[in-house]
C-alpha positions as CSV (number, residue, x, y, z in Angstrom):
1,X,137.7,50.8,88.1
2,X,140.1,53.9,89.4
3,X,137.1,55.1,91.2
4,X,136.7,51.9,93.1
5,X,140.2,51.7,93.8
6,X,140.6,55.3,95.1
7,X,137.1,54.6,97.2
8,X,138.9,51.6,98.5
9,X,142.6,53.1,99.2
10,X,140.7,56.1,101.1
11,X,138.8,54.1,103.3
12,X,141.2,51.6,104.1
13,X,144.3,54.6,105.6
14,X,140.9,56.1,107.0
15,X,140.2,53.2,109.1
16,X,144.1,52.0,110.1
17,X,144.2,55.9,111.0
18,X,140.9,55.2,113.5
19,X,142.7,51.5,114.5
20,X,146.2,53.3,115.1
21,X,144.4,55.9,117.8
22,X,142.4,53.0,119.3
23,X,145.0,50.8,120.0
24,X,147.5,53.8,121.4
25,X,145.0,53.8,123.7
26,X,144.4,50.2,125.3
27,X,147.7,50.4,128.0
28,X,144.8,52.4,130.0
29,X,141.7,50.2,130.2
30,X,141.1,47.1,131.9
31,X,141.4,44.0,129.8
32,X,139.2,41.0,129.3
33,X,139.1,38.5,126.7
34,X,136.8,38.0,124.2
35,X,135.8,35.1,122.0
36,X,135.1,36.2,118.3
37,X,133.9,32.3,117.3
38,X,132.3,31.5,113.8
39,X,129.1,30.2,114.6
40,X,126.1,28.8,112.6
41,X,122.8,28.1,114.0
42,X,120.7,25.1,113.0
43,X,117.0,25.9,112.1
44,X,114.5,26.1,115.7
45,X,118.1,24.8,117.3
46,X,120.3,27.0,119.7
47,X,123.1,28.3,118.6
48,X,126.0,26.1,117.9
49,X,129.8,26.6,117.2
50,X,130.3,25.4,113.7
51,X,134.7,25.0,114.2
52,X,136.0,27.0,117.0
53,X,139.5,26.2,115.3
54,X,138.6,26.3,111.7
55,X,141.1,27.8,109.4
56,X,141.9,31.2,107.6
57,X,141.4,29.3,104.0
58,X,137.7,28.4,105.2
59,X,134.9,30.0,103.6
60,X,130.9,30.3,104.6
61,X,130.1,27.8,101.6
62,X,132.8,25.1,103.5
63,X,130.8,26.0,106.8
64,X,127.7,25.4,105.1
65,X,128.4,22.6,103.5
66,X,128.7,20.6,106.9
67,X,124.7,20.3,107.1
68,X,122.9,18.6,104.1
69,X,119.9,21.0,104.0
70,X,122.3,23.2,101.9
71,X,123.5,22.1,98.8
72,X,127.0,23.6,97.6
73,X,127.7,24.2,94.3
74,X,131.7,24.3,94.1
75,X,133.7,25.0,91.2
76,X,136.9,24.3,92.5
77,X,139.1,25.6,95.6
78,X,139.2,29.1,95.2
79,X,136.2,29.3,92.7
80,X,132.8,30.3,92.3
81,X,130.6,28.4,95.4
82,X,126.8,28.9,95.9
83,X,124.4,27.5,98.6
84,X,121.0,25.8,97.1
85,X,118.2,24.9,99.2
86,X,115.4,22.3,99.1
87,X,116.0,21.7,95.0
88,X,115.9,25.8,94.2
89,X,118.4,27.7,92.4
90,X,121.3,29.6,94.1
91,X,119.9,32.3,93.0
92,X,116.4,31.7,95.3
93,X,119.2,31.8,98.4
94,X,118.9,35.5,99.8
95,X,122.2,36.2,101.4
96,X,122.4,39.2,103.8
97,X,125.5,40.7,106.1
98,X,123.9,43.1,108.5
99,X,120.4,42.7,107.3
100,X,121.0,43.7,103.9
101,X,120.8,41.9,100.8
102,X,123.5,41.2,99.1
103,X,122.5,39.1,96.1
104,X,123.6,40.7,93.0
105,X,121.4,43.1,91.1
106,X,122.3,41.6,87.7
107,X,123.1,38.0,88.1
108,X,120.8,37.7,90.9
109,X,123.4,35.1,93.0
110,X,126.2,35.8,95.8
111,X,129.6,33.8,95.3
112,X,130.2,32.0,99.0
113,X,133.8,31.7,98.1
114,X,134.7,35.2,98.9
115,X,133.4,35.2,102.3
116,X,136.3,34.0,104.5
117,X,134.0,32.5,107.8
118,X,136.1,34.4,110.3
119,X,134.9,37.4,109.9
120,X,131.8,36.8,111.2
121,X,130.8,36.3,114.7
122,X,127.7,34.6,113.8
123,X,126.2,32.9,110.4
124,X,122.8,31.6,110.3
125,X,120.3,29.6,107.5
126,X,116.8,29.3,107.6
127,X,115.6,26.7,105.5
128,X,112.1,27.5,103.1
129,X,110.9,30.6,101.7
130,X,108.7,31.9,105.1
131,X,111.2,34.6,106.4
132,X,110.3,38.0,105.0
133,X,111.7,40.5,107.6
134,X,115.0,40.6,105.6
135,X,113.4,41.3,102.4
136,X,112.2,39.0,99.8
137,X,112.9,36.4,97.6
138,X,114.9,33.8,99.4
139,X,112.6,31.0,97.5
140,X,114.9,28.2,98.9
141,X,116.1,29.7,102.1
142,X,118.7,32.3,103.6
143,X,122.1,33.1,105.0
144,X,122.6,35.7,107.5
145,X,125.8,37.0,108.0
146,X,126.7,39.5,111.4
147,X,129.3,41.2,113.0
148,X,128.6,42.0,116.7
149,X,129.1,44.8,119.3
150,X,127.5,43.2,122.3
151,X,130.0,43.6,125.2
152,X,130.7,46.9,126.8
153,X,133.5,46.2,129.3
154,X,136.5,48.6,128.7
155,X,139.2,46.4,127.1
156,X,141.6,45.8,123.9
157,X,142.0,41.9,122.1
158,X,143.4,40.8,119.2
159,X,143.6,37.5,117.6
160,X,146.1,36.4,114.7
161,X,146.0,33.1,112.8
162,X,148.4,32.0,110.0
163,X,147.7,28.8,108.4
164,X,149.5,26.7,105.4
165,X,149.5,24.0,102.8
166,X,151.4,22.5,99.8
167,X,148.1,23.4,97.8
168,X,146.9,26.8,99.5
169,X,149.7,28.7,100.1
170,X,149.9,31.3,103.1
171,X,146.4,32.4,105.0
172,X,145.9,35.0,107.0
173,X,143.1,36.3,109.1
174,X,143.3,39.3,111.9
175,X,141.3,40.6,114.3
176,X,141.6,43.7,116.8
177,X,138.4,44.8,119.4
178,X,138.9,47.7,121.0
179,X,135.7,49.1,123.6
180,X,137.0,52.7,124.9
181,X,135.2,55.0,126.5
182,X,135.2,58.9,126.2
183,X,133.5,61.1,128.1
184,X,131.2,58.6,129.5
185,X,129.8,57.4,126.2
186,X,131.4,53.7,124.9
187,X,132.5,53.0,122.3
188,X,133.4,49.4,120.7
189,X,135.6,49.4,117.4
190,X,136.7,46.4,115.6
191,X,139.0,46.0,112.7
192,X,139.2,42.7,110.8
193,X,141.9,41.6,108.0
194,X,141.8,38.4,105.7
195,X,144.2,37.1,103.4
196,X,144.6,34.3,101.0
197,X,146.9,33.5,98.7
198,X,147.4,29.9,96.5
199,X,149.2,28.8,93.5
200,X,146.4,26.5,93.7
201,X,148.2,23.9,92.2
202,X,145.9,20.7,93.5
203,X,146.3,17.1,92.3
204,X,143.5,15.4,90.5
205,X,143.0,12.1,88.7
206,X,142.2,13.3,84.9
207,X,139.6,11.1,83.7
208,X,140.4,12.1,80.4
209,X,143.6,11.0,79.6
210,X,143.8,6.4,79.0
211,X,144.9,5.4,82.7
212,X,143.4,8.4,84.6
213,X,146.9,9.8,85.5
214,X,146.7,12.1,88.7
215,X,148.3,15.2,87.3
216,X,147.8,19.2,89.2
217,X,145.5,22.0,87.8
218,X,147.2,24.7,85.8
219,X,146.3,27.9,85.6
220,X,144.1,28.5,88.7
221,X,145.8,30.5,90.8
222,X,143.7,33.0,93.4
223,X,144.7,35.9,95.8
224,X,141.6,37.1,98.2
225,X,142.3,40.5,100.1
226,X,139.7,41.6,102.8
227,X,139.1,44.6,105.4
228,X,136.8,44.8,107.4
229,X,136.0,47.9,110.2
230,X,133.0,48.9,112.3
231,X,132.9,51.5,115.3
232,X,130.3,51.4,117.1
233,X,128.8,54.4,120.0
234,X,126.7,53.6,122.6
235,X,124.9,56.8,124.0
236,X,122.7,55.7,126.9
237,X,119.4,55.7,126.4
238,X,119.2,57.2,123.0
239,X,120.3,53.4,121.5
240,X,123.4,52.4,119.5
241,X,124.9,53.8,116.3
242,X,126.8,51.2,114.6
243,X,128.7,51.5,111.5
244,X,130.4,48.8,109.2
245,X,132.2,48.8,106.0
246,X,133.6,45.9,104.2
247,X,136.5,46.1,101.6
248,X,137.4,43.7,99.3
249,X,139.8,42.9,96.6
250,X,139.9,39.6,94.6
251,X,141.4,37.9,91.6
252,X,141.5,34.3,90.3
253,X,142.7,32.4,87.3
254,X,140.1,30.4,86.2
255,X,140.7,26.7,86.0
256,X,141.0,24.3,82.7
257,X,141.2,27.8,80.9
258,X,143.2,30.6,79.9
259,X,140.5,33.2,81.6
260,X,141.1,35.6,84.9
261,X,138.6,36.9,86.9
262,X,138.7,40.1,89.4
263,X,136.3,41.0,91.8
264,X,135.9,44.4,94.0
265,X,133.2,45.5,96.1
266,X,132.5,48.5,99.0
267,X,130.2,47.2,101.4
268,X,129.1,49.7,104.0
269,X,125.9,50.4,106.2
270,X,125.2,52.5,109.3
271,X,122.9,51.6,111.7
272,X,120.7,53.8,114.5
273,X,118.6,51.1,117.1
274,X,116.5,52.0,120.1
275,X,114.2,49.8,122.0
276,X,111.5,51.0,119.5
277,X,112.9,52.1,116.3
278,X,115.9,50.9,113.7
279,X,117.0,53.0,110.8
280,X,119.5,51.6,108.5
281,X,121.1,52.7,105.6
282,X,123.4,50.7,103.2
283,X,125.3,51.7,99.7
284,X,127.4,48.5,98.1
285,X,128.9,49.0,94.7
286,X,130.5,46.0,92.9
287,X,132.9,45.1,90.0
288,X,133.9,42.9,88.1
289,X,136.3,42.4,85.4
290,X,136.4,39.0,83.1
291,X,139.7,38.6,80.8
292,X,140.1,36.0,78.0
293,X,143.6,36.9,76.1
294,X,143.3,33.9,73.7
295,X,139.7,35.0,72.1
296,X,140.7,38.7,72.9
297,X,137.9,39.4,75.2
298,X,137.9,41.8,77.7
299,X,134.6,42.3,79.8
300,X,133.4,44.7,82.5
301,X,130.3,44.7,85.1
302,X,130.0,47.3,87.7
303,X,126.8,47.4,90.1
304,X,125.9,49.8,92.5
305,X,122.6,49.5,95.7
306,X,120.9,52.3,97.5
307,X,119.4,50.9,100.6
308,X,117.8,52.1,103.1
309,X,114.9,50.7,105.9
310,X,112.8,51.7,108.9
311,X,111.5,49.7,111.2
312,X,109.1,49.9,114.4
313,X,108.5,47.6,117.6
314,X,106.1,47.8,119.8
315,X,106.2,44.8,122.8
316,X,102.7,43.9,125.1
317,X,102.3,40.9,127.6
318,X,100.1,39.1,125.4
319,X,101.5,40.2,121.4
320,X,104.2,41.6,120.0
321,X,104.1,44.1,116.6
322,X,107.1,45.3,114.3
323,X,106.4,46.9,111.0
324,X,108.8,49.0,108.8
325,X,109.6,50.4,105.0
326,X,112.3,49.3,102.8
327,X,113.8,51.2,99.7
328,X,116.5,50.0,97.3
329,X,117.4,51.6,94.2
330,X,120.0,49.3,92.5
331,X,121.9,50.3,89.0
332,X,123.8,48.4,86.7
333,X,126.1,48.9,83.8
334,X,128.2,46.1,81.5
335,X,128.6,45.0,78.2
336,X,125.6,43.2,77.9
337,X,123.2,46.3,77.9
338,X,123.2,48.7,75.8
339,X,122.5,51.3,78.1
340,X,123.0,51.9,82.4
341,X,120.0,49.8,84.0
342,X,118.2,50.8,86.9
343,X,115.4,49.3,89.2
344,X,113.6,50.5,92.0
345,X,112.0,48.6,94.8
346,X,109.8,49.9,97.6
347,X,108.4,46.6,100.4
348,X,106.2,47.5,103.6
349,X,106.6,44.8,106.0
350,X,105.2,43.7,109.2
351,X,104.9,40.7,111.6
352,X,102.6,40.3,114.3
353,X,103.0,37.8,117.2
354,X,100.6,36.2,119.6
355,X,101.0,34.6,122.5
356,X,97.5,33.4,123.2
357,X,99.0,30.6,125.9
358,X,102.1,30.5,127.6
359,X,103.3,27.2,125.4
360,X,101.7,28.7,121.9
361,X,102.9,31.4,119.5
362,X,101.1,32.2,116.5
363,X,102.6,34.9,114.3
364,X,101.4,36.4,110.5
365,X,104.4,37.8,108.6
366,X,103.1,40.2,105.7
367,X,104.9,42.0,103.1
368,X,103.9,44.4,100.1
369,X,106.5,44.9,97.4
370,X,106.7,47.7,94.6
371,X,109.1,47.5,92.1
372,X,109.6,48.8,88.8
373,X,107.6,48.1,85.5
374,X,105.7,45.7,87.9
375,X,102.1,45.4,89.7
376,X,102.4,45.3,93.5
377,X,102.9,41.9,94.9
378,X,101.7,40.4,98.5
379,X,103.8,37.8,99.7
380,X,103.0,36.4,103.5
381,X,103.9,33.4,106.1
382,X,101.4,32.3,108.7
383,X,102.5,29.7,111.1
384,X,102.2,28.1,114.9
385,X,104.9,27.0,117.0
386,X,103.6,24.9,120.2
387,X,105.8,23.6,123.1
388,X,103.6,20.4,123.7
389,X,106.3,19.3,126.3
390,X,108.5,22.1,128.4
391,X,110.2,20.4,131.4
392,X,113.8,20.8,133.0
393,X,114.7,17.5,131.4
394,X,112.5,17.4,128.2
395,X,111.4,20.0,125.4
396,X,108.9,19.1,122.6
397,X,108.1,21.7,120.5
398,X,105.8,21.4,116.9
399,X,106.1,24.4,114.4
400,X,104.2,24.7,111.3
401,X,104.2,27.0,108.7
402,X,102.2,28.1,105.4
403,X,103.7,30.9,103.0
404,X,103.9,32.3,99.7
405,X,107.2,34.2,98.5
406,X,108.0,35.7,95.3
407,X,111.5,36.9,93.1
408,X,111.6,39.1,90.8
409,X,114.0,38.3,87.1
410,X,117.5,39.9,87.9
411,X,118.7,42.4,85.6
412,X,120.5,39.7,82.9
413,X,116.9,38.2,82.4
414,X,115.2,41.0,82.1
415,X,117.8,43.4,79.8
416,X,121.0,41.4,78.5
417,X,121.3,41.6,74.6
418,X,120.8,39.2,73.1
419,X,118.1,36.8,75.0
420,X,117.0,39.3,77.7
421,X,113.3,38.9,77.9
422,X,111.4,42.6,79.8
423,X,108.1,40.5,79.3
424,X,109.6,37.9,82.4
425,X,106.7,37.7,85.1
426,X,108.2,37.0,88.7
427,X,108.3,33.6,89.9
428,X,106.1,32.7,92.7
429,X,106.1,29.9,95.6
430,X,103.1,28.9,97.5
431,X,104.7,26.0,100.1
432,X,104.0,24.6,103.8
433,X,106.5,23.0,106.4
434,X,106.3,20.9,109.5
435,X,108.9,20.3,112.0
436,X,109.2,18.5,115.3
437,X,112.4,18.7,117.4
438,X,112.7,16.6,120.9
439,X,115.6,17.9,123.3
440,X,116.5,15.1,125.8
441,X,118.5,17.0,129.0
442,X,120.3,14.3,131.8
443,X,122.0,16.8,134.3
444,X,123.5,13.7,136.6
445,X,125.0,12.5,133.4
446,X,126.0,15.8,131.6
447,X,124.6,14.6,128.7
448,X,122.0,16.3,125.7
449,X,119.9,14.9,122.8
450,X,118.3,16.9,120.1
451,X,116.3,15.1,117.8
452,X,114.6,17.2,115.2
453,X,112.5,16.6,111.9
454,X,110.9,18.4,109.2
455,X,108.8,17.7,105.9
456,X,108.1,20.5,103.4
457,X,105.9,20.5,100.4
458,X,105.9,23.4,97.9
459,X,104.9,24.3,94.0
460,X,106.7,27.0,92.1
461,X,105.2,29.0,89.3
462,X,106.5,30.5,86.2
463,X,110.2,29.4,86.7
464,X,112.6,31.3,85.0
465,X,115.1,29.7,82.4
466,X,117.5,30.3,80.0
467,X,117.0,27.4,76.7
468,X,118.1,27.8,73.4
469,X,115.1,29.5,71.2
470,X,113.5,28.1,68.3
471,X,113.0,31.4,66.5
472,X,116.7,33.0,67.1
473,X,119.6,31.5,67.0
474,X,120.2,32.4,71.1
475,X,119.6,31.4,74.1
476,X,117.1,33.5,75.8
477,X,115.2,34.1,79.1
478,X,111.2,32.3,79.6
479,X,109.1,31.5,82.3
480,X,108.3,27.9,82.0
481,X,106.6,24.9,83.7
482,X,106.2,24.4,87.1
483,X,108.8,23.3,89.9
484,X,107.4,20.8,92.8
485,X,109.5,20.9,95.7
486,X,109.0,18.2,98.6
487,X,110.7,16.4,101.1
488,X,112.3,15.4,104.6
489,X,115.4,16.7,106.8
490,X,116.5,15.0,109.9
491,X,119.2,15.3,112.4
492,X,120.3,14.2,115.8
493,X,122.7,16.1,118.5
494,X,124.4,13.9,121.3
495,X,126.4,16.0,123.7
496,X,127.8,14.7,126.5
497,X,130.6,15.4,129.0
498,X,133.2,13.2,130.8
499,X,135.9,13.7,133.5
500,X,138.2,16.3,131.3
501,X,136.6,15.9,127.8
502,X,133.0,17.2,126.0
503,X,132.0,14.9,123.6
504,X,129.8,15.7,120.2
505,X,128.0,13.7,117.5
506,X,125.9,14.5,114.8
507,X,124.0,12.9,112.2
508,X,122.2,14.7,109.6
509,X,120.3,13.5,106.6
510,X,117.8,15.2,103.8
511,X,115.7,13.8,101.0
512,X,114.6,16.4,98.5
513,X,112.5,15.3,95.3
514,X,112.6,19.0,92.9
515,X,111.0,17.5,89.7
516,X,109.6,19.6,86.9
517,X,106.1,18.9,86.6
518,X,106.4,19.1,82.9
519,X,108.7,16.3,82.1
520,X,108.3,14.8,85.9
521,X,112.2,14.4,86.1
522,X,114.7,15.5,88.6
523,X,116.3,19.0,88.3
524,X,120.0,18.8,87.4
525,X,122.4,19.3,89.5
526,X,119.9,18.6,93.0
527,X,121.1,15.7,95.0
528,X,117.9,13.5,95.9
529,X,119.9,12.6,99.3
530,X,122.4,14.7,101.1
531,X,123.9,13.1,104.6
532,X,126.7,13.8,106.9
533,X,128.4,12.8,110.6
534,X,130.1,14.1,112.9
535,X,132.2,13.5,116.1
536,X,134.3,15.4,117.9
537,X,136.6,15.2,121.5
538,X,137.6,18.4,123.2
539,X,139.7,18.1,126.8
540,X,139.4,20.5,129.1
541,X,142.6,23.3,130.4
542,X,143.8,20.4,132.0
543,X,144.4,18.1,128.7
544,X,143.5,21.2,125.7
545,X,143.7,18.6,123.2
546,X,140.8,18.2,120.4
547,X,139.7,15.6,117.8
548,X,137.4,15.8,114.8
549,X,135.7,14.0,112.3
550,X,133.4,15.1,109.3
551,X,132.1,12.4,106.6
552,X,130.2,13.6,104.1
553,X,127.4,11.8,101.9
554,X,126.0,13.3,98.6
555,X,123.6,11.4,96.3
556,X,123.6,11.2,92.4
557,X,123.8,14.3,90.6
558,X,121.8,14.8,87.0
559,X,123.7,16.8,84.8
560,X,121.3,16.8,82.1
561,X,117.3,17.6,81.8
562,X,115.8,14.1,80.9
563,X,118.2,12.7,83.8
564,X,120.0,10.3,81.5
565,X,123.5,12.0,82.3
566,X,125.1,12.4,85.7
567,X,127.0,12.5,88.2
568,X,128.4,9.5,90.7
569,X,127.3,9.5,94.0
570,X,130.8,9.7,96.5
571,X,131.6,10.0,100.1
572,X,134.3,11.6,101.5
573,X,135.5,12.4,104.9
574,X,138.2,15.3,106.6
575,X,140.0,14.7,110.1
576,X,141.2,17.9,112.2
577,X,143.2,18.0,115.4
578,X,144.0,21.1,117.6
579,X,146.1,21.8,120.5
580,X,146.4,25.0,123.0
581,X,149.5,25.4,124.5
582,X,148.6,28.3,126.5
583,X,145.8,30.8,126.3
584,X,147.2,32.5,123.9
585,X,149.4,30.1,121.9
586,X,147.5,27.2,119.6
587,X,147.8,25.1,116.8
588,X,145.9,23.2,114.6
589,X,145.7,21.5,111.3
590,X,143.7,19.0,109.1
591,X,143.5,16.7,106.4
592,X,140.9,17.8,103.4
593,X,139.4,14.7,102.0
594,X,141.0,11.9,104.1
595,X,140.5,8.9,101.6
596,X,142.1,10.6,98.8
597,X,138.6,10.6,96.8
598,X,138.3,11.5,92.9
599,X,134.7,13.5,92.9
600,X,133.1,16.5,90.8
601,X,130.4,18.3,92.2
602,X,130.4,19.9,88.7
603,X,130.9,18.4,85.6
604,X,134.5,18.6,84.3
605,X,135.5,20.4,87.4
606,X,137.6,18.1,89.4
607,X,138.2,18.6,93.4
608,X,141.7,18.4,94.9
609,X,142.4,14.9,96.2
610,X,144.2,14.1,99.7
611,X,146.0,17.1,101.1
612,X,147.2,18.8,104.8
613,X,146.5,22.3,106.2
614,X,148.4,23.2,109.4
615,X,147.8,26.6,111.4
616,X,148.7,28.7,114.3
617,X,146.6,30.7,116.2
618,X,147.8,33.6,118.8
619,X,145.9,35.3,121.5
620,X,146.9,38.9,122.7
621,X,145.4,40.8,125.4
């Protein structure tokens, strides 16, 4: 723990030292502003702003939670939040910030909650296990997470925002871009802050107590500290070095019991691109401490990742060709073993594109993984995507896709005493997906329609799961029955523009049946349906004055194997305004679940009823 600390003191006066100079610096450039917008991108859909004015309190799981593909597993405000996709486990959701993974060596899952949305410039999910560029094992689908360096004009921003509420306390989030150049090379540098601080004190209705008294959580206090930095050097023709590093510094009472948790991690990765070649190299090195004064328990994890990867391009009129080499050496060491644990991974990858006609791509997506104590594994995803109708006013494009992924036990399953099980084999999917999506352009009427559908179909093998054992008296880790997967998502886009305002709807709906072929019931904890709408009014310079709306629809929850316990389904709506009084003055605020509506997403984990966040944002250039 002191050597985390001391990593993470050095670092940070390194980089206020680097931010300091950059800044003494801007009174001589010219200055243009720059957007630095969290932004999510639908799957085969163009990029789209997920909440230009969204908060500092807001997370990625709250951004993700606006499209029902993605199931959000939420603990509480301020808790442990995962992401799910198509009936998997959270831990089948590969999470990557700059192309790396960031899923945890021994627990195998990535906690949402810690990742305040505005320090990204872009977030994107890709539904299904068929991506394998970014390594493997997203069995349910991924989030990408990116910080950009894309413009060079000489210039110096920053943005502020402060934002508070009865139940969340003070939020802060910072950010300063600086581009400079020095002796004719550019440079772009970037330093990002986050704060968050609640009491945490939310009202619920305890369904416990005769009359179901609304009464406020104890104990669940939570203070989030984050830093992020990244200089980047532009040298001509020899490419872009970019480097990033990401500091962090977390601790929360855990609620409806006398535990604490804290949670520290160095994230950092440098990054060489040409037109031809990428080299990348990452270390991250966790911790985390759990504390439990009334049984006396004190306990300690501390992970640490190697990576490093290589990649290749090559680009013809008729195909396309990248191929590269990962490595990641990933070490572990906590109570539960009962000595350090290490693993070693080697993948070769490659994807090869064909444009055979000028409407049809066809691409093969190959991967060969090594890893330790294991036989090599090929994992692959074929597919099509054919624009069947391209005109200025209408686009009709079919995909489909066949694949096969794998993922490996994490560390807990393979090695924690007692239950760890080193006999696990990996679990493998073998799945196909279809998708259609219709974009419907009127340029007299400034208006837009995307209409998009998908079905998916897949089997999983050898699940893992923890169940209490019949010959010890402990749970332990097996590979069990098989996992069907199948289903439908939908959605519909309607933009359209009049006199000063832009108008948006959205609709979104998924069915997903996960059943165990075994007992042929429902997993727990996987909503069957999953549905959401949208609107939202934005007026021009003229009349800056926005609207939103966001209902939310989530199905019936099991909470227990043969499906005879569960959750209710519930609904449950929020309502934002904002308002820019200049360009660099604005406010905004909104009110979390408008109809004041008792709901669990887990079992004996209540969510805050009704309550009001109000911010302000400033602009300096």
């Amino acid at each position: 723990m002191k050597l985390i600390s001391l990593k993470i003191s050095f670092f940070t006066i390194f980089f206020l030292f680097l931010f300091c100079v950059t800044y003494s610096q801007q009174d001589s450039l010219s200055k243009k502003q720059v957007n630095i917008l969290p932004i999510i991108q639908l799957k085969a859909q163009p990029i789209q702003h997920i909440n230009t004015n969204q908060l500092p309190s807001a997370s990625i799981a709250d951004a993700l939670s606006d499209h029902p593909e993605v199931f959000i597993k939420n603990y509480g405000s301020g808790q442990l939040s995962t992401a799910s996709f198509r009936g998997m486990s959270a831990n089948h959701t590969l999470v990557t910030w700059q192309n790396i993974p960031l899923n945890s060596p021994s627990l195998g899952l990535t906690d949402l909650s810690l990742f305040p949305s505005r320090l990204f410039d872009k977030t994107i999910y890709h539904s299904g296990a068929g991506r394998l560029q970014q390594a493997y094992g997203g069995l349910g689908g991924q989030v990408a997470l990116y910080q950009q360096a894309d413009t060079l004009i000489e210039h110096w921003h920053g943005q502020f925002q402060q934002s508070f509420s009865e139940l969340l306390g003070w939020n802060t989030s910072a950010v300063s871009t600086h581009v400079f150049q020095i002796n004719k090379h550019r440079f772009h540098h970037d330093t990002r802050l986050s704060t968050l601080f609640s009491k945490n004190q939310f009202r619920y209705k305890d369904d416990t107590q005769a009359g179901h008294p609304v009464v406020k959580a104890k104990n669940s206090q939570f203070r989030q500290l984050h830093l992020m930095e990244s200089l980047s050097w532009f040298p001509g023709s020899l490419g872009k070095l970019k480097t990033n590093i990401w500091l962090s510094d977390n601790r929360r009472q855990l609620p409806f019991s006398p535990a604490e948790q804290e949670d520290r991690f160095i994230r950092a990765t440098m990054n060489w691109e040409t037109s031809k070649y990428n080299l990348q190299i990452a270390y991250l090195n966790e911790e985390q401490i759990y504390n439990d004064e009334v049984i006396n328990l004190n306990a300690q994890a501390n992970t640490s990742r190697l990576f490093a990867r290589a990649n290749y391009y090559l680009q013809h009129k008729k195909w396309s060709w990248q191929s590269g080499l990962e490595l990641i050496q990933d070490e572990a060491r906590t109570g539960g073993y009962s000595i350090k644990k290490q693993q070693n991974i080697a993948s070769f990858f490659s994807l090869l594109k064909w444009y055979p006609l000028e409407d049809l791509i066809a691409y093969a997506d190959i991967r060969e993984t090594w890893r330790s104590t294991y036989f090599p594994n090929f994992i692959y995803s074929i597919g099509l995507s054919y624009d069947i109708l391209n005109a200025p006013k209408r686009y009709l494009n079919l995909k489909f896709n066949q694949y096969k992924n794998i993922h490996y036990p994490n560390l807990n399953d393979l090695y924690w005493e007692p239950g760890g099980n080193s006999e696990l084999n990996p679990e493998q999917i073998l799945g196909v997906e279809v998708e259609l999506e219709h974009i419907i352009r009127s340029f007299h009427q400034n208006r837009q329609t995307h209409i998009g559908l998908s079905g998916f179909y897949s089997i999983l093998n050898d699940r893992i799961l923890w169940q209490p054992s019949n010959e010890y008296n402990f749970w332990t880790a097996t590979n069990v029955n098989k996992v069907r997967s199948n289903g439908l998502d939908a959605y519909m886009i309607l933009k359209q523009a009049i006199s000063n305002f832009s108008f948006q709807g959205n609709i979104n709906y998924s069915i997903t049946y996960t059943t165990d072929l075994l007992t042929n019931k429902q997993l727990i904890y996987t909503p069957i349906q999953q549905g959401n709408f949208s609107f939202q009014i934005q007026g021009n310079e003229q009349l800056p004055l926005g609207l939103k709306y966001r209902h939310h629809i989530t199905g019936k929850r099991y909470t227990t194997s043969d499906n005879t316990g569960f959750l209710s389904a519930y609904q449950s709506g929020d309502v934002s305004i904002n308002y820019r009084f200049s360009k660099r003055l604005n406010i905004n605020s909104i009110v979390h679940n408008l109809w004041n509506v008792n709901y669990e997403i887990i079992e004996g984990r209540p969510l805050p009823l009704r309550y009001i966040e109000i911010g302000v944002g400033w602009n300096i250039d």
